[in-house]
Backbone as CSV, one residue per row, in Angstrom:
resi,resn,N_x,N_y,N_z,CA_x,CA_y,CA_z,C_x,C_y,C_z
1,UNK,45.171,105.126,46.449,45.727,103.805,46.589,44.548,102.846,46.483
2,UNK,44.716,101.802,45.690,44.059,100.785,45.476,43.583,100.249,46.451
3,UNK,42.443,99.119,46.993,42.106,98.483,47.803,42.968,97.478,47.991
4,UNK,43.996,96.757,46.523,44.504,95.867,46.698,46.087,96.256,47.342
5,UNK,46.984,97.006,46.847,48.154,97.782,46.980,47.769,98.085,48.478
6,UNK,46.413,98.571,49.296,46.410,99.072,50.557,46.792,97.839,51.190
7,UNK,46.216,96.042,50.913,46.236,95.111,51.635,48.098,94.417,51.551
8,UNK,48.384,94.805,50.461,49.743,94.369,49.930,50.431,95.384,50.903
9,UNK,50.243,96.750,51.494,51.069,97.527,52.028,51.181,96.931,53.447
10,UNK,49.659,97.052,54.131,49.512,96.151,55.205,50.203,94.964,55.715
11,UNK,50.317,93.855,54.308,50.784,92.583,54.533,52.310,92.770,55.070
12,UNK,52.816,93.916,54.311,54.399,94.169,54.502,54.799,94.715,55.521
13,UNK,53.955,95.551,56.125,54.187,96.202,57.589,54.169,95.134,58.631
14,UNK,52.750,94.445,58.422,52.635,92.896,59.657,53.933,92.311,59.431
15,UNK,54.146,91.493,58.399,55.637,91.008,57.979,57.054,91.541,59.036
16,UNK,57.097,92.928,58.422,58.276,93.353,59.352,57.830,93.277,61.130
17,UNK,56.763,93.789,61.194,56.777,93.750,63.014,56.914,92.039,63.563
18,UNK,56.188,90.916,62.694,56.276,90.011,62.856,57.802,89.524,62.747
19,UNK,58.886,89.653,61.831,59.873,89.805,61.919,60.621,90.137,63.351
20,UNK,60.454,91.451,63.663,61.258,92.219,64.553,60.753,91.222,65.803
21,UNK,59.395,90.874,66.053,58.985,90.066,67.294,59.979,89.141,67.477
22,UNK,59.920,88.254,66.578,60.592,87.092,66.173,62.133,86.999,66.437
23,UNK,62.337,88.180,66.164,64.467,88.636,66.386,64.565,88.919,67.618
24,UNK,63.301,89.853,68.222,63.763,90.294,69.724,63.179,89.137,70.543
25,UNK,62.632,88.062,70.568,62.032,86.934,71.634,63.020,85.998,70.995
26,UNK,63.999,85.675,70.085,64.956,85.070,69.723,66.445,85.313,70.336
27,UNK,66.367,86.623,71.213,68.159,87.118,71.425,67.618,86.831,73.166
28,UNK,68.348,85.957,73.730,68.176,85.907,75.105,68.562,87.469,75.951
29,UNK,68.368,87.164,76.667,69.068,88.816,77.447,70.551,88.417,77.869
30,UNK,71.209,89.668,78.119,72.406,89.622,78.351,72.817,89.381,79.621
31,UNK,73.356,88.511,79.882,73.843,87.844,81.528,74.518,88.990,82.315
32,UNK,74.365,89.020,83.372,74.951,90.225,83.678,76.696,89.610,83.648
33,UNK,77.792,90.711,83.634,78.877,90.258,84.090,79.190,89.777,85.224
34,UNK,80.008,88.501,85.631,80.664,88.066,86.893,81.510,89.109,87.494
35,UNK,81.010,89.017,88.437,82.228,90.253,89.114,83.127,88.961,89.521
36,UNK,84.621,90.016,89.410,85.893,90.010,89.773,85.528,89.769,91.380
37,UNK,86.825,88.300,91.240,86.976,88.062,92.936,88.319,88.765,93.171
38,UNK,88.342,90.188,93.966,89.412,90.578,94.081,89.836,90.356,95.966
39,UNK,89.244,89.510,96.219,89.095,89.659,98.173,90.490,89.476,97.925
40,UNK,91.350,88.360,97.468,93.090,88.098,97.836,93.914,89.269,97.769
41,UNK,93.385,89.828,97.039,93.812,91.513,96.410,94.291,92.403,97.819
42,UNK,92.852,92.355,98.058,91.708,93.409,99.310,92.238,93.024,100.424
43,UNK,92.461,91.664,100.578,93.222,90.831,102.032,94.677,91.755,102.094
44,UNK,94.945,91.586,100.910,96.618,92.160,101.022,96.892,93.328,101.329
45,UNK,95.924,94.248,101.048,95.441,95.783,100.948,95.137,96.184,102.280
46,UNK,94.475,95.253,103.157,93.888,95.667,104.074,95.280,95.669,105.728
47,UNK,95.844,94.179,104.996,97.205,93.639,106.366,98.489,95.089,105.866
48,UNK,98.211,95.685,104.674,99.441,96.429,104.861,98.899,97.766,104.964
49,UNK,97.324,97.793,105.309,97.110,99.253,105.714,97.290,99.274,107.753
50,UNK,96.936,97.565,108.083,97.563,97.201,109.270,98.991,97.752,109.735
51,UNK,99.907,97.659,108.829,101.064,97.793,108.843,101.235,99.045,108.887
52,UNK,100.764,99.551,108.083,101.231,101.263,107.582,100.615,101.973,109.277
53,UNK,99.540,101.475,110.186,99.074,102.352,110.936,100.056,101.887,112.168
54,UNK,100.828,100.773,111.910,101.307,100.887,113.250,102.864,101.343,113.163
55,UNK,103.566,101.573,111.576,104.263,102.460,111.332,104.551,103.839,111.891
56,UNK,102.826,104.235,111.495,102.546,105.738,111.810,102.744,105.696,113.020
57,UNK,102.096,104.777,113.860,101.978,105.291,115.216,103.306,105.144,115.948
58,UNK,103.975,104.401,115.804,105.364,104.458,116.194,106.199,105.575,115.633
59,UNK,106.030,106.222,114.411,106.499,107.443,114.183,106.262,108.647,114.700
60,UNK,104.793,108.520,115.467,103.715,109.222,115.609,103.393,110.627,114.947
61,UNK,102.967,109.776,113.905,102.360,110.608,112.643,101.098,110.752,112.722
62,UNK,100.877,111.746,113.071,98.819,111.776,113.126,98.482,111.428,111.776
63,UNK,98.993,112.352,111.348,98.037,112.446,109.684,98.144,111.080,108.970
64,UNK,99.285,110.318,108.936,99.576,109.157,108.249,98.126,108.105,109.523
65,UNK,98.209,108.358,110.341,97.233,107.397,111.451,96.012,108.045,110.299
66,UNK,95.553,109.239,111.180,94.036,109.452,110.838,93.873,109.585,109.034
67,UNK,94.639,108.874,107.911,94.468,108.865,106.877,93.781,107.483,106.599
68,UNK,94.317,106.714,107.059,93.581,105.529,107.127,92.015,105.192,107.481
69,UNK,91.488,106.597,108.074,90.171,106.143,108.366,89.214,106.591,107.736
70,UNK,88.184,106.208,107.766,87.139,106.778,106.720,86.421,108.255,107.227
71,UNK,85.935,108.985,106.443,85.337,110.094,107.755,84.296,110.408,108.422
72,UNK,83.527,109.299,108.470,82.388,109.094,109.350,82.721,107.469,110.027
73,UNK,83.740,107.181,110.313,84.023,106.282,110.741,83.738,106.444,112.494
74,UNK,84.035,104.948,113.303,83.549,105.022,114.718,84.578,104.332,115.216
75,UNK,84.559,105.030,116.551,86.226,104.274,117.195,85.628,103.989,118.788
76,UNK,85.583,102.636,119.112,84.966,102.349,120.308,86.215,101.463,121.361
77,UNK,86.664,102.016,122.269,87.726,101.116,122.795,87.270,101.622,124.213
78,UNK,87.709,100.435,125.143,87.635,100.402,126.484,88.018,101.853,127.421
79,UNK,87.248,101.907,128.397,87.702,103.008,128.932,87.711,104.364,128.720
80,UNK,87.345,104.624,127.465,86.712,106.313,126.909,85.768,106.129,126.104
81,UNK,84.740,107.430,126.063,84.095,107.444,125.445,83.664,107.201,124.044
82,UNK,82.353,106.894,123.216,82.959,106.411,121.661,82.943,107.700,120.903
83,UNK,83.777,107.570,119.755,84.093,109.125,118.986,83.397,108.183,117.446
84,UNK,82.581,109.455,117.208,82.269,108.909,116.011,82.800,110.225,114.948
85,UNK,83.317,109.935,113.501,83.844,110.946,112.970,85.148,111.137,113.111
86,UNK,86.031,110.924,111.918,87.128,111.269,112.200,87.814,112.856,112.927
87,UNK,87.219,113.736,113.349,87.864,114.620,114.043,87.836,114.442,115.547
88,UNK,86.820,113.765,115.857,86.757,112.857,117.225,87.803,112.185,117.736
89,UNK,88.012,111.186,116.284,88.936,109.624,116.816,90.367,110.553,116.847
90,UNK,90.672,111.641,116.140,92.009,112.051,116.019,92.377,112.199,117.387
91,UNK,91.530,112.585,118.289,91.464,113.416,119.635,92.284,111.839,120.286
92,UNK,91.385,110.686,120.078,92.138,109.868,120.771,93.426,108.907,120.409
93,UNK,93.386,109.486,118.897,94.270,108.735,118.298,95.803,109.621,118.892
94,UNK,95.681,111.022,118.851,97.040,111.788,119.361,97.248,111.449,120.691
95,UNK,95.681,111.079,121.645,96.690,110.761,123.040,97.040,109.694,122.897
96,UNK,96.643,108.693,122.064,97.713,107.472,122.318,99.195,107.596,121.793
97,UNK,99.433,108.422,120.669,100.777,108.873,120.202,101.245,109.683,121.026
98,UNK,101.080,110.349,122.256,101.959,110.441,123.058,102.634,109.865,123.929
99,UNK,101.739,108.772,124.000,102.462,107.656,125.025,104.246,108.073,124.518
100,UNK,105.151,107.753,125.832,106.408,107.546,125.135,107.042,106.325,125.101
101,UNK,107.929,105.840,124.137,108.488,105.245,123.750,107.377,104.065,123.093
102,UNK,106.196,104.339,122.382,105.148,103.244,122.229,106.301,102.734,121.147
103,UNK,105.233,101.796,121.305,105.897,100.437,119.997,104.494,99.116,120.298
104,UNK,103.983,98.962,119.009,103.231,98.366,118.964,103.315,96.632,118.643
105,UNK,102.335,95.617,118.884,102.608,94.255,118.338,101.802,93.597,117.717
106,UNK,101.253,93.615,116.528,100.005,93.113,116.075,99.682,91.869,115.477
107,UNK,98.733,90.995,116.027,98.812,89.935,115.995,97.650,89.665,115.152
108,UNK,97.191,89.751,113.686,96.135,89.426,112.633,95.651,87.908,112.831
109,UNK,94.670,87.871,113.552,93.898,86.278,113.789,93.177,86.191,112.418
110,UNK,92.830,86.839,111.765,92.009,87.087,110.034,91.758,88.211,109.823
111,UNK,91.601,88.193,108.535,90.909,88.951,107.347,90.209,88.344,106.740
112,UNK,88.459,89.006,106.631,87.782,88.539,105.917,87.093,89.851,105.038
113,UNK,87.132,89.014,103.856,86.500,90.244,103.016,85.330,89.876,102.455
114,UNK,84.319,90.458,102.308,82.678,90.140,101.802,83.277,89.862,100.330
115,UNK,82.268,89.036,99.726,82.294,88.722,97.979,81.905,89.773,97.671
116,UNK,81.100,90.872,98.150,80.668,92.139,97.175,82.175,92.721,97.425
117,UNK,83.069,92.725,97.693,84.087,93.599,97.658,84.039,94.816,98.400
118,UNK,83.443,95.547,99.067,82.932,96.746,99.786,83.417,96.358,101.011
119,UNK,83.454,95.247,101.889,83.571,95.703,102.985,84.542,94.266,103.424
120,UNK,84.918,94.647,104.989,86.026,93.466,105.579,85.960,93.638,106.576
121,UNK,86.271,92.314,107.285,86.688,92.269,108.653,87.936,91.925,109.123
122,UNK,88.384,92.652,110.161,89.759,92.558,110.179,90.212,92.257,111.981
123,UNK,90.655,91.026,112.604,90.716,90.759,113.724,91.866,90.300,114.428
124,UNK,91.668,90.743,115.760,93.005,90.146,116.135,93.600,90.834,117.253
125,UNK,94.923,91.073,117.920,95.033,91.355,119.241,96.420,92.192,118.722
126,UNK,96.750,93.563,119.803,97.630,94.049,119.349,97.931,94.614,120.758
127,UNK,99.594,94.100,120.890,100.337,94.681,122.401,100.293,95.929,122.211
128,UNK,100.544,96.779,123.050,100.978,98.404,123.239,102.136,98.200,124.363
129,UNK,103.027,98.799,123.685,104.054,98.903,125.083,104.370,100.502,125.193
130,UNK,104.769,101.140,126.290,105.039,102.493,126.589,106.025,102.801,127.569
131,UNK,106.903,103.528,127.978,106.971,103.442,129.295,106.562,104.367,130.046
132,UNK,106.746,103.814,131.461,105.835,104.839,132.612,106.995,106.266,133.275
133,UNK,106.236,106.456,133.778,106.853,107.520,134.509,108.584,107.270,135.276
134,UNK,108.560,106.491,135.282,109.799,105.971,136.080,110.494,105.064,134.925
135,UNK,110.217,104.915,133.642,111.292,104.730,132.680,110.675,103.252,132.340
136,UNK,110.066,102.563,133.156,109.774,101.279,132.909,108.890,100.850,131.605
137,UNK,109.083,99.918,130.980,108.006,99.757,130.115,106.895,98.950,130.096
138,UNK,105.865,99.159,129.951,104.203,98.968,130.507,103.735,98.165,128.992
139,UNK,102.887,97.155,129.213,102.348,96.580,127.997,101.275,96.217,128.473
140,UNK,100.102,96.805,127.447,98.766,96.287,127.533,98.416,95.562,126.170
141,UNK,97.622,94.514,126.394,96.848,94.164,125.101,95.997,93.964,125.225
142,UNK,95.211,94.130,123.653,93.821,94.227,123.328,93.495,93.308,122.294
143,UNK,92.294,92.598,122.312,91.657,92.293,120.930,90.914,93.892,120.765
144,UNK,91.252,93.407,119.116,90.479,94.245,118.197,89.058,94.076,116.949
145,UNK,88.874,94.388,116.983,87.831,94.257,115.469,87.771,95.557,114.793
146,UNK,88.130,95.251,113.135,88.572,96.770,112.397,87.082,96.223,111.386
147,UNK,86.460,97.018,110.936,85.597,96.967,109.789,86.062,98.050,108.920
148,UNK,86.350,97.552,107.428,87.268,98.130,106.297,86.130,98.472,105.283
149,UNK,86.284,99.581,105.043,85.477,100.173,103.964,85.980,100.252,102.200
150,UNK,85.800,99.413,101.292,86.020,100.068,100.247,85.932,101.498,99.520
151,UNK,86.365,102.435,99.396,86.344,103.729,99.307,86.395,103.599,97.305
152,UNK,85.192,104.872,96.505,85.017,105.027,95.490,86.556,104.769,94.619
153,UNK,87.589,104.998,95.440,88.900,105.396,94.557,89.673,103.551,94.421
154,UNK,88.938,102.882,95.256,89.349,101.565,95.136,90.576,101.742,96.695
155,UNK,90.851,102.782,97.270,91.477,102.465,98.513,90.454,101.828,99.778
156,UNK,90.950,101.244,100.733,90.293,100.625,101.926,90.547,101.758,102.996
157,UNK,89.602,102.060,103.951,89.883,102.708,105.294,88.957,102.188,105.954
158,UNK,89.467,102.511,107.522,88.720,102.100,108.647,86.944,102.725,108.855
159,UNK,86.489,102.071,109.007,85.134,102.629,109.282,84.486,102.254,110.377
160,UNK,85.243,101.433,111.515,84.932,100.881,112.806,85.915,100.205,112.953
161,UNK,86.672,101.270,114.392,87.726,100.320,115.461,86.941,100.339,116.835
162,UNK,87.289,99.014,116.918,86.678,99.028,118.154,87.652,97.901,118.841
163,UNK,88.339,97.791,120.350,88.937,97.010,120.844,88.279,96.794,122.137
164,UNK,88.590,95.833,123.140,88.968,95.500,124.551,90.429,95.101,125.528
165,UNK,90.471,95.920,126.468,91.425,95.349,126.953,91.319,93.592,127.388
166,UNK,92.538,93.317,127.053,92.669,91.929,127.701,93.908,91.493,129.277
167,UNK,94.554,92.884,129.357,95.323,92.351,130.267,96.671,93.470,130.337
């Protein structure tokens, strides 16, 4: 190859990389996508998984109860110890389904759901009525605080109940 044909080959190689510089510092980068505001969604998702547990528990359906929760979830309520793990909370979730004649009253003060979509808060006060030994019926209430987990499949479960008695 010629001395001249070598500089002519050269010129054409600089050319193209100079080119390619030029195309790739010319294309901005790609914005990431907006995520989807699905919280109104998630709100709705979350008051009728409310619903569905106090279904269960008036049916007293364990499995429909302890489906709702996540399985490293934590259950902290007045008066017993805290169970962390759903094979724990079941323990206290069945003695409360024996109460007889329960029937529950739940009173949703909010739902809040994070903008990342993953997680929620869920608050508010819920009667328990039962009756006692002598037929009467007994009502306690509690505030609550539920923290809601987005789960890979796009379902919500509990991942922290925790209440107080109020009275």
């Amino acid at each position: 190859m010629s001395y001249g044909n070598f500089r002519l080959m050269l010129a054409a190689v600089a050319a193209v990389f100079v080119a390619a510089g030029c195309m790739q510092n010319s294309q901005k980068p790609a914005e990431p996508a907006a995520m989807a505001d699905t919280r109104a969604a998630d709100e709705a998702a979350i008051r009728a998984g409310d619903a569905d547990f106090v279904k269960a528990a008036e049916a007293k359906d364990l499995e429909k109860c302890m489906s709702l929760y996540a399985d490293d979830a934590v259950f902290l309520a007045s008066g017993i110890p805290a169970a962390v793990g759903k094979d724990n909370i079941r323990k206290d979730i069945q003695g409360l389904l024996a109460a007889p004649g329960l029937q529950f009253t739940v009173n949703i003060a909010s739902v809040t759901v994070a903008r990342s979509g993953d997680l929620a808060m869920d608050q508010g006060t819920v009667s328990q009525t039962s009756t006692d030994k002598k037929g009467q019926p007994v009502t306690s209430t509690s505030r609550y605080v539920l923290v809601w987990k987005k789960m890979p499949d796009g379902s919500w479960k509990i991942a922290a109940d925790t209440s107080t008695n109020q009275k």
